[in-house]
N, C-alpha and C positions, 0 to 999 in steps of 0.2 A: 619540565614535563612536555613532552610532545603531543603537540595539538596534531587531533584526527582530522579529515576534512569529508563530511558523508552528502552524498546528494540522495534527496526526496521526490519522490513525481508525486503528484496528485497533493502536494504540500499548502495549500490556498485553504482549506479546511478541515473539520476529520481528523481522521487518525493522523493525518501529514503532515498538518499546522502544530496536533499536539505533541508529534515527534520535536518537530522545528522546535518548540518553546523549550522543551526539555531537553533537546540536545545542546543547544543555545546557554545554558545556566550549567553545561558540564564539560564546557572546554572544547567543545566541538566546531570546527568552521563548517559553514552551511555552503550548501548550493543547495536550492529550493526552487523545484521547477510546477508551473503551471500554465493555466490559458485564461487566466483574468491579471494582466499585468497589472490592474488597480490593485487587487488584493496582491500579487507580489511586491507592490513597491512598500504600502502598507505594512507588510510582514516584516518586512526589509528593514526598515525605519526601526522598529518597534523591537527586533530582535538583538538591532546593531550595538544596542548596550549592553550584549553581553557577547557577542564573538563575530568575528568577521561571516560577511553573508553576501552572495550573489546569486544573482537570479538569471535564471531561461524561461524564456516564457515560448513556450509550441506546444502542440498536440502531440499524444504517444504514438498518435496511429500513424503519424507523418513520419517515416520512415526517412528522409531525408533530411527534414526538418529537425531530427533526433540526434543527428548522426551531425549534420551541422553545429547544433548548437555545441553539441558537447567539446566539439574541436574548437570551440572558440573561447573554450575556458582560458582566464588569464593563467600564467604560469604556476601564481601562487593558490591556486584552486586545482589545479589539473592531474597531480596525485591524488585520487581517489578511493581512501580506506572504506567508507560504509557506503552500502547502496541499499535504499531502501524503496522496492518496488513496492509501492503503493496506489498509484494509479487503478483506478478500476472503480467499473459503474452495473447496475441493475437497467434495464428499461423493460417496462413493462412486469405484467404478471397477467400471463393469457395460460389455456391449455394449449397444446400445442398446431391446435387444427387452427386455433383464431388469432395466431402467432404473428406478429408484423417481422416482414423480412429485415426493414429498415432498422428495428431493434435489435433483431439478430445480429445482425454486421456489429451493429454499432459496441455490442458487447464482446463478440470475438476480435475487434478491433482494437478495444482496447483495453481486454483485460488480458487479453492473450499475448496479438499482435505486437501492441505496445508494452508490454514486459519482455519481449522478445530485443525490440530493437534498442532500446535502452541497455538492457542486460550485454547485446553484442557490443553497444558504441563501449560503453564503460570498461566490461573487461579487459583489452587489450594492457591498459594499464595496470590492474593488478596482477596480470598475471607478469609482466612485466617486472616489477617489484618484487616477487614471490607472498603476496602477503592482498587480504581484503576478505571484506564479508558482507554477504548478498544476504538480503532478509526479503523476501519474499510472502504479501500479505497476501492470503489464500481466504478461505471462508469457511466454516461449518458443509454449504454448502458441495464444497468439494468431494466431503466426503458419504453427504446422505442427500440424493435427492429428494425435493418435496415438489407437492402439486402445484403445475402451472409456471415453472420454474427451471422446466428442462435446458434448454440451453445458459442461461443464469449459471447453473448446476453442473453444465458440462463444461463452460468458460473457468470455474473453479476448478473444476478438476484435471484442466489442461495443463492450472500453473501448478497444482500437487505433483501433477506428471514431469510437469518442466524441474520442479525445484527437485524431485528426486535424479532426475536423469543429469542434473547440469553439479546436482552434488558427488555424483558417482564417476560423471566426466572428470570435473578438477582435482576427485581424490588426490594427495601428493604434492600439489601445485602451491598448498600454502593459504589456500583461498576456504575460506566457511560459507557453508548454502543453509539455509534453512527458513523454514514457513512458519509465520504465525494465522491459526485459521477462526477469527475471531463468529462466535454468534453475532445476536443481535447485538448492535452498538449505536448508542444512539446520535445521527449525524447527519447528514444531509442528502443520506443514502433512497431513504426512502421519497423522499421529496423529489428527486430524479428521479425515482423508480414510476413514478404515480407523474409524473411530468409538471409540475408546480404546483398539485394540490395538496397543499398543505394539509386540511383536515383530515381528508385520507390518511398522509402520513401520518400524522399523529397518534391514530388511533393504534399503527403498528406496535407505539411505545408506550402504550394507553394500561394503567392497573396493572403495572410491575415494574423491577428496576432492571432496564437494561444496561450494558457493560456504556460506558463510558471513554474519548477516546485520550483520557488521557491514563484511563486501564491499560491498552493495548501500549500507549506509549511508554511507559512503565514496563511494559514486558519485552518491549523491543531494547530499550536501554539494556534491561541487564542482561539481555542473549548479547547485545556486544559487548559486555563489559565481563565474558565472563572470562576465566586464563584462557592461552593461548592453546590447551589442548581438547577444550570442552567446547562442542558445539552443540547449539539446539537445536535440533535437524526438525523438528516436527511437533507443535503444539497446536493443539485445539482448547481454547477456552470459551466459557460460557458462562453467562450469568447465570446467578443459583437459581432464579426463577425460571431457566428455560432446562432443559432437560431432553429436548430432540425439535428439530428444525419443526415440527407440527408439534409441540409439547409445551406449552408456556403457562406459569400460574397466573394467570389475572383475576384470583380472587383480593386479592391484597389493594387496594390504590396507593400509589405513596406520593 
């Protein structure tokens, strides 16, 4: 059987750690990039009992920094069948009058930006090959804005933009694009968003069951894993407790 070999950005927790474990237990070699080399070495260690794993540790937003690392894949890493753009973050939750610029940046940086420059460093290689598949982690968000959450909302909906236009580009070429745009999930999302207050966060997952990330990871496996003419160009899932970005049951505690 021929072992895949797929890189993760945003892989140190979340839905990227959850991919990692699961990819890991299905024959998959890792590259697993992030910007806490403790939790990559950690992951490293812990995953290496089930399939070979190397790590990059940089920012997405560093553009050069991106583009370096990935040229410095050893050989037996540097075919690259799965890519899974997962990178990306929330800051803040203002209306837009009381909006910090510095949050702005920070989330066109890297939820745009840095899906951009990764997506350029890696493809050359599959298209190379004729053969790869780009999974692109979008958000609910992308496609419904909510209050106080405009640019969040607009950073979502650049990569919906991106994953349709770059699946429409490589039509031919052998390569699969497609997004998965997860609801709420509960993960480390919120706790950045709210800048380390944890109570805050919490209460976002407070009296319902949000999607979990080894839900998303689960759904990422089998859009790779399905035949070679079927792709999942475009999912949105949600927990059954939620029902629209302002629409959640929290009658229920679980």
């Amino acid at each position: 059987m021929t072992v895949k070999t797929a890189l993760i950005t945003g892989a140190t927790s979340g839905i990227g750690l959850a991919t990692a474990q699961l990819f890991s237990k299905n024959n998959i070699r890792l590259i697993l990039c992030g910007r806490r080399k403790d939790r990559l070495d950690a992951i490293q260690k812990e995953l290496s009992k089930f399939t070979e794993v190397h790590t990059l540790t940089f920012d997405v937003r560093n553009k050069n920094e991106v583009i370096k690392n990935v040229k410095s894949l050893p050989k037996s890493f540097s075919k690259i069948d799965i890519l899974v753009n997962n990178a990306g973050n929330a800051h803040g939750l203002d209306n837009f009058q009381e909006g910090s610029i510095d949050d702005w940046d920070a989330m066109i940086d890297i939820n745009v930006k840095g899906l951009l420059y990764v997506t350029k460093a890696v493809l050359p290689g599959m298209l190379e090959k004729n053969s790869g598949h780009i999974i692109n982690i979008g958000s609910t968000a992308a496609k419904e804005v909510y209050p106080k959450g405009s640019v969040y909302c607009a950073s979502k909906a650049a990569v919906d933009s991106i994953n349709q236009g770059l699946r429409i580009d490589l039509n031919g070429t052998g390569i699969k694009v497609g997004a998965i745009h997860p609801g709420l999930v509960k993960t480390e999302f919120s706790e950045v968003r709210f800048k380390g207050n944890k109570d805050r966060a919490d209460k976002v997952y407070d009296g319902y069951q949000p999607l979990l990330p080894q839900d998303i990871a689960e759904i990422i496996y089998f859009a790779i894993t399905r035949p070679k003419h079927v792709n999942i160009a475009d999912l949105v899932v949600m927990s059954i407790d939620q029902a629209s970005s302002t629409i959640v049951n929290k009658k229920q505690k679980v």
